[in-house]
Residue, then its C-alpha position, 0 to 999 in steps of 0.5 A: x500500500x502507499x504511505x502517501x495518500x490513498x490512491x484508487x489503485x490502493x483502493x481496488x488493492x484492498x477491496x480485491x476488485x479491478x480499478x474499472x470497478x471501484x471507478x463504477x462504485x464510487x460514481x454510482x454508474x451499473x456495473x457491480x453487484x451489491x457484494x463488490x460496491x460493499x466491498x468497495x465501500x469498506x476499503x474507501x473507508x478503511x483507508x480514508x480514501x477521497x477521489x482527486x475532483x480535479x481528475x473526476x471533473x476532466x475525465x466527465x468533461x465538466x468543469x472545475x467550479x464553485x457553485x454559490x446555492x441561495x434561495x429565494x425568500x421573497x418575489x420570484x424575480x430579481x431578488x438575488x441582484x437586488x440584495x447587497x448581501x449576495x454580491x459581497x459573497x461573490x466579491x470574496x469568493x472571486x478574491x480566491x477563485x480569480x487565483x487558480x482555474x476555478x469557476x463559479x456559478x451562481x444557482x438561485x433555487x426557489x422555495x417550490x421543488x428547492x429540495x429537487x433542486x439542491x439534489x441536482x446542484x450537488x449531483x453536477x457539483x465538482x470542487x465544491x459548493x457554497x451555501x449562502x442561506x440555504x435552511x439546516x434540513x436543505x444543507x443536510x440533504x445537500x451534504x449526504x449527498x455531496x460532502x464538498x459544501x460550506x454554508x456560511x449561515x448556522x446549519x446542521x451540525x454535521x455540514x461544515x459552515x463559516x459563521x458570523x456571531x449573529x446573536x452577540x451582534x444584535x445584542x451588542x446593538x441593543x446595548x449600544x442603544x441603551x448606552x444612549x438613553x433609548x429605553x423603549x428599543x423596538x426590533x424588526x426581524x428577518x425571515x423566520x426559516x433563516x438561521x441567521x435572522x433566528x440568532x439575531x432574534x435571539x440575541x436581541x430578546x436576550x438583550x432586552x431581557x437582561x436589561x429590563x426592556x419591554x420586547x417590541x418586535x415585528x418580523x419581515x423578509x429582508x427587503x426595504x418594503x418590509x422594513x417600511x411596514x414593520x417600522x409602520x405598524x410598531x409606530x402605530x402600536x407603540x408611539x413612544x418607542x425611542x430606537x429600533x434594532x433593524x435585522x437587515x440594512x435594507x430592511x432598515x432603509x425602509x423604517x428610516x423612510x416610515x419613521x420621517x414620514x410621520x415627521x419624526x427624526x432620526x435619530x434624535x426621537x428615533x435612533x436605528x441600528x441596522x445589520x450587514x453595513x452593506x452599501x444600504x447602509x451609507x446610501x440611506x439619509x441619514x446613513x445607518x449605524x449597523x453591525x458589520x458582518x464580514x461577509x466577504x472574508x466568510x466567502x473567502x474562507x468558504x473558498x479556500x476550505x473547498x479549494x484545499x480539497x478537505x471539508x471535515x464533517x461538522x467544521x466550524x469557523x466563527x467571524x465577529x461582527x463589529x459595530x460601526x456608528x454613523x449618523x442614525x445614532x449620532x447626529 
């Protein structure tokens, strides 16, 4: 046997079978009894076998590639090339890619048939795949089938992912605000299917529990609209709350624009802190106080623990998110 890394050879070696027939197991083509594929299956795990992608991906004529996996949360149309937050993940994973012969591609799965549709994408996938908001059970599914995967929100505990610190980040905006006097802190939640919108919902009630603050929350999709509508109905039910916690930038965009429609100020009667600090957050008037998540330093190291061809089973890498002041808390 080889004392470097195992090799196909190695493999038929130990499973006493041909080449041909570990190639047919391990791509799961016709062409071996259930007794040889048992065999086969016992030799790849005894010695650590993993097939060299690069060699698969030329002999099926396909090409080296880096799938990014996002689903839809909102309209059918336009939702992927309107949201700031997947083009920071295509600006990281590009900083790695762009370096060696890799390509990316872009899949945007929505929520009708996602399950049929994570299925093929791992089926064609090659160098590996990149979850940008894909829910636990879809990551699971998409990792029994294919291993090469990262997702770079909170998932199941056997996918590998890169994180950010969602709950201590909302959390610390939450104390931000209370710092600055704000005593009736209302919040805006994302999606309720996102993992990352459900720590920060966490990490926010947590907040207001340990200060003794009331919990004042509605929830939308992470889109402009919904900030506007949300920020809308709280001011309605709630006219004497002095500061918002915004799980989105868009989403606080938009309760910027509900909160002076009604003639009050930002952020001298109401003080607002988003999250992301993607461009939203220096576009809106004024510009947006928010946590910073490091999404592109995530994407990169998506990339280059897929491009390292090893993706341990349960990983995990964990980003801080920092928070950034700007004029919607400082006037």
């Amino acid at each position: 046997m080889s004392r470097s890394r195992p090799t196909i050879e190695d493999v038929a070696q130990a499973a006493g079978v041909s080449r041909a027939t570990v190639s047919r197991v391990i791509n799961d083509v016709p062409g071996a009894s259930g007794d040889l594929r048992a065999r086969v299956r016992a030799a790849v795990a005894e010695l650590g076998y993993r097939p060299n992608q690069t060699a698969r991906a030329l002999a099926s004529g396909r090409r080296r590639a880096v799938d990014i996996v996002a689903v839809a949360y909102g309209p059918a149309h336009g939702w992927l090339g309107a949201h700031p937050y997947y083009s920071r993940i295509l600006a990281g994973l590009m900083s790695e890619l762009e370096r060696v012969d890799v390509h990316l591609r872009v899949r945007a799965v929505g929520r009708d048939g996602a399950g049929e549709a994570i299925d093929a994408i791992a089926a064609e996938t090659t160098v590996g795949a990149v979850l940008a908001n894909v829910t636990p059970e879809l990551a699971a599914r998409f990792h029994r089938r294919c291993p090469r995967v990262v997702s770079l929100v909170a998932t199941a505990a056997a996918v590998p992912a890169v994180e950010a610190d969602n709950a201590g980040g909302a959390h610390a905006a939450v104390e931000q605000l209370h710092r600055l006097g704000r005593r009736r802190i209302a919040a805006i939640h994302g999606p309720a299917t996102n993992t990352c919108a459900i720590d920060r919902r966490a990490g926010y009630r947590r907040a207001v529990r340990e200060l003794g603050l009331a919990d004042l929350g509605e929830g939308g999709e992470f889109r402009r609209e919904d900030g506007h509508r949300a920020a809308r109905r709280l001011l309605e039910r709630h006219p004497d709350l002095d500061a918002m916690f915004v799980a989105c930038d868009l989403m606080a965009a938009g309760a910027v624009q509900a909160i002076t429609a009604t003639g009050r100020r930002v952020p001298q009667d109401v003080a607002i802190i988003g999250f992301d600090d993607s461009v939203a957050a220096e576009c809106t008037n004024p510009p947006l106080s928010t946590m910073r998540l490091p999404v592109e330093e995530m994407a990169a190291a998506a990339a280059r623990l897929l491009l390292s061809g090893d993706v341990p089973a349960g990983h995990r890498e964990r980003f801080p998110v920092e928070l950034v002041l700007r004029q919607s808390t400082h006037p």
